[in-house]
N, C-alpha and C positions, 0 to 999 in steps of 0.2 A: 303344555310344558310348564313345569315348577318356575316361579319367577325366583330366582338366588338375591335378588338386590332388593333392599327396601324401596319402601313407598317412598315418590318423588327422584329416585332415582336411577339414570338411565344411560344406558349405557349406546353414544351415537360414534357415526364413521365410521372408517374402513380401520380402523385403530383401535376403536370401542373404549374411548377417554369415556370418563364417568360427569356427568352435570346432574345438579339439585333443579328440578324445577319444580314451582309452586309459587302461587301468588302473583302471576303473571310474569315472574324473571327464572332465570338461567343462571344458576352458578357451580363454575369447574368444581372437582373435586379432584385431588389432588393422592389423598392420603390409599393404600392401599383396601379393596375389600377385606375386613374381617380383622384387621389389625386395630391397638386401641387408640391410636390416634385419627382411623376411619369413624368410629365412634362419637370420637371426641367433636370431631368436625360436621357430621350428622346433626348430633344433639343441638349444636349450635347454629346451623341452617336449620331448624327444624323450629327452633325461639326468633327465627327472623334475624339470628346475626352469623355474618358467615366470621371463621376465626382469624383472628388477626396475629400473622406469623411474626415473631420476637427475631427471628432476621428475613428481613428480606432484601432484596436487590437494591431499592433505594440505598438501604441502611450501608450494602457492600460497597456501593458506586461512595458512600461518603469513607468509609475505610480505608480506601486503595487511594483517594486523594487527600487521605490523614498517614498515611505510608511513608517508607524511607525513598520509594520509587519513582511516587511522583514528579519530587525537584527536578530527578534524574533525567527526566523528559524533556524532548525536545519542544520547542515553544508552539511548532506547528505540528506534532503529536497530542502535544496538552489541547491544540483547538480542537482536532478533529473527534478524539476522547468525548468533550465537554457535550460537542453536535451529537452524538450517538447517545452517549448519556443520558440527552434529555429525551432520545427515545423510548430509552429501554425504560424509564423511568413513567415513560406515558401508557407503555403498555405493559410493563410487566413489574412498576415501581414495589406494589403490596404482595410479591409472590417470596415464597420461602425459598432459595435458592437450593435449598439440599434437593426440594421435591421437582425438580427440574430437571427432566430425561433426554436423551439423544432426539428421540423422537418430538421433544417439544420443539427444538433449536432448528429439527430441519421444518417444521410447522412455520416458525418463524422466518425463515429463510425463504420458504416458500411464497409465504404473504408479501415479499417485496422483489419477487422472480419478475419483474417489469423493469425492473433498477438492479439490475447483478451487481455492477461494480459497487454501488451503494449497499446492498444487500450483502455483498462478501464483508465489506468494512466493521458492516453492523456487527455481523457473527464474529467476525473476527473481536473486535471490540469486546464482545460480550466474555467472550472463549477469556482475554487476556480477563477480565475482571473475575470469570469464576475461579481460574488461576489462581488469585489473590484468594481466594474462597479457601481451596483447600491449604494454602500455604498455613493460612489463619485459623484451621481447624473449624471453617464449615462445612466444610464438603469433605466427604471423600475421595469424589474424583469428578474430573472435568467435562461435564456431559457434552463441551460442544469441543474438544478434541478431536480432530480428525474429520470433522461436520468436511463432506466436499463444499467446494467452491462450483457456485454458477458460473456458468460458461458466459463471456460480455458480450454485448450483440453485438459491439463493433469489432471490424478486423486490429487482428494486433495493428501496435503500431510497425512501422519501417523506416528506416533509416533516410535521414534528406537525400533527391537524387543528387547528385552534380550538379545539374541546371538551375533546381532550385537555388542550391548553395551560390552559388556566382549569380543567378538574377538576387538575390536578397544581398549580396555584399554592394552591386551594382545599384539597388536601390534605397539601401537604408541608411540615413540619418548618424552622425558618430554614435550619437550614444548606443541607440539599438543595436549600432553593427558592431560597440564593444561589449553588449553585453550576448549577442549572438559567436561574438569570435571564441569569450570565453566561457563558454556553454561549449562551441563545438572544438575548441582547443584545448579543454581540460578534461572531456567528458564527465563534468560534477553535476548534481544535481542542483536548481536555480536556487534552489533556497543557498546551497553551501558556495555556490560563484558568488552571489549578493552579500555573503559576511565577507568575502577573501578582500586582507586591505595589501596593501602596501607590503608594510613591515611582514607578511607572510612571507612575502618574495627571499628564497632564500638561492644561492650557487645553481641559477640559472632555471628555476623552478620554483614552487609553491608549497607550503606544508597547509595540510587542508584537514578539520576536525571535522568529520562527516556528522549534520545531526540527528539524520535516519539512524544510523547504526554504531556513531560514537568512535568508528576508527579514526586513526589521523595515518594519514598518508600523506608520501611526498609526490607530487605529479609534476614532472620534467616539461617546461613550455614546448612546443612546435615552435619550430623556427619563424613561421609566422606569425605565431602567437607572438613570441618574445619581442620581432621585430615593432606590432604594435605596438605592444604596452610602453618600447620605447620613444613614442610619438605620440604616448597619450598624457596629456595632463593631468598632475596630482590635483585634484579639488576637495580632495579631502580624507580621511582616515584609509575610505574603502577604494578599491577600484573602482566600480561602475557606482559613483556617485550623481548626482542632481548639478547641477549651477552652482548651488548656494554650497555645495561642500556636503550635504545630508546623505545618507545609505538613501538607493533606491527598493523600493518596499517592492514584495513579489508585484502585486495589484498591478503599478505602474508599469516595470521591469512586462511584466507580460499584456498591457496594452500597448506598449511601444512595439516590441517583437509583433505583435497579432496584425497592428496596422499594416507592417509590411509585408506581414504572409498573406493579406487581403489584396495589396496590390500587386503581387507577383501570382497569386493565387496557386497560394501554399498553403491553401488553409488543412488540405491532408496530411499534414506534417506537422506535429507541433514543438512545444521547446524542451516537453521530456525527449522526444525523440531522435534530437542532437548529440543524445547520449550516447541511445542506439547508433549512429553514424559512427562515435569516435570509438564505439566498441566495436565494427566495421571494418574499419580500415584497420585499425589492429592487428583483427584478426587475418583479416585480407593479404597481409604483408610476410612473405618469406620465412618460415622460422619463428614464427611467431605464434605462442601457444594460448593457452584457453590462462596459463597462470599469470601472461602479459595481459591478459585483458583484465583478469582481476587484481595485477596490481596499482591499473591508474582509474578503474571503474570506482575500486575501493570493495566491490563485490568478496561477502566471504565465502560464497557456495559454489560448487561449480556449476550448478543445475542454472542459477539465473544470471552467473556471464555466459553460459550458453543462449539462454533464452535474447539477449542482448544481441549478438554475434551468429546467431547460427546460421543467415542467410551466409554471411561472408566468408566463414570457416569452411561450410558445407561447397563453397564456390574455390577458394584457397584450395581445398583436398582435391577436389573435380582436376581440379588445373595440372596439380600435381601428378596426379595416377595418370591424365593423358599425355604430360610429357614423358614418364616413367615407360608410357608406350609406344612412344615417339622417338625414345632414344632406344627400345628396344629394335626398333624397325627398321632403325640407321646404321647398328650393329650389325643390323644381318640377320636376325636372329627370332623374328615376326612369325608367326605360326599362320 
């Protein structure tokens, strides 16, 4: 059979990606057969120097943090950004971002199928910077669009039971148990309880600047929320502050929570999951729809105040349809 590819080049995998090999190494080829940029890249592994792409990824990761979008970022978006960044830049820093296919991204996704939820982040991360790519007219279009997501090995999370809730109020310390109440009395996420001060407090409720998503929402206290907060001492700017008056930092904020799910042994429950709970009972409650859950979650979609809620909604509707049969039967009227 006619070999169609030059010398030193071969075509491996169930994919049949193209590599230069010669002189003891291995390198991708990127460019298509028969085109003159295949040529160009040829010529130049073939003089010992593979070509060196005028944009690549590196180059993008410093664009999109020279951007108007950056600022816009949340503090604890900006970190988790920076952590991937120096991935992609370890492995994919010198690549030309146009010559990058759907099938490269799920390659990549594959190599860290051990680590999903790390692995979704990654892609994700990447997805959001080629973005910036074609915004910028390097790209066309966004090869890791629509990339699925791995499946996480651990079971979703689920909402705190009752037991735990009342062994953790029963055992923990003021601070944790104020920053426990307002996690499971506001249903916000810790980063956005840990900024709520004082002066947020407004006509028996909270205005809250979410920094996941940038909405600001009003969330109405729980009667038992409210009653705390009025037995809890100003120490300083924020609610769940320190001694000294200081914000407590997530780090601390979830070694104090973690101590007491150790001793109650709640550790299958953690403090995103309080979320879950106050989207729960929400839902759990009389007349109350999927657009109540997303107005105190802050959620813009309905897909994930579902994902939030669906035990309790799916248990809510149960309830429902059997009284709906129950008062059928008391009519008289039971088939």
């Amino acid at each position: 059979m006619k070999r169609s590819l030059p010398a030193y080049v071969y075509a491996k995998g169930k994919r049949g990606y193209l590599y230069f090999c010669r002189w003891g190494k291995t390198q991708r080829m990127y460019a298509a057969p028969g085109t003159a940029e295949f040529a160009a890249e040829y010529a130049l592994l073939m003089r010992g120097r593979p070509p060196a792409p005028k944009r690549t990824i590196k180059g993008l990761i410093q664009k999109y943090m020279e951007s108007e979008r950056w600022p816009a970022l949340a503090q604890n978006t900006k970190k988790s950004y920076r952590r991937h960044f120096g991935y992609l830049e370890e492995v994919a820093g010198h690549i030309d971002p146009a010559t990058l296919r759907t099938a490269h991204i799920y390659e990549m996704r594959d190599a860290l199928r051990d680590t999903p939820t790390d692995a979704n982040r990654k892609i994700g991360t990447l997805s959001t910077l080629l973005a910036h790519g074609v915004r910028i007219g390097w790209l066309d279009r966004n090869p890791a669009e629509g990339v699925e997501k791995l499946k996480g090995l651990r079971p979703p999370r689920e909402p705190w039971p009752e037991a735990k809730i009342e062994a953790f109020r029963g055992e923990a310390a003021p601070l944790p148990l104020l920053i426990f109440e307002m996690l499971l009395g506001t249903g916000q996420r810790i980063g956005d309880v840990l900024k709520m001060r004082w002066d947020d407090i407004e006509d028996g409720g909270i205005w809250v600047r979410q920094q996941k998503t940038g909405a600001g929402i009003f969330v109405p206290f729980t009667d038992g929320l409210a009653a705390i907060l009025e037995q809890t001492p100003r120490q300083g700017e924020t609610i769940i502050a320190q001694p000294n008056g200081r914000p407590c930092s997530y780090s601390f904020a979830h070694k104090l929570v973690t101590e007491v799910r150790v001793k109650i042994d709640a550790m299958a429950w953690d403090i995103h999951a309080l979320r879950h709970s106050a989207a729960a009972e929400i839902a759990s409650l009389p007349g109350m729809s999927i657009e109540h859950v997303m107005a105190i979650t802050g959620h813009s979609s309905e897909q994930m105040a579902r994902h939030y809620s669906r035990k309790a909604d799916m248990r809510a509707k149960a309830r429902e349809a059997q009284n709906a049969r129950r008062t059928k039967r008391e009519s008289g009227n039971a088939v």
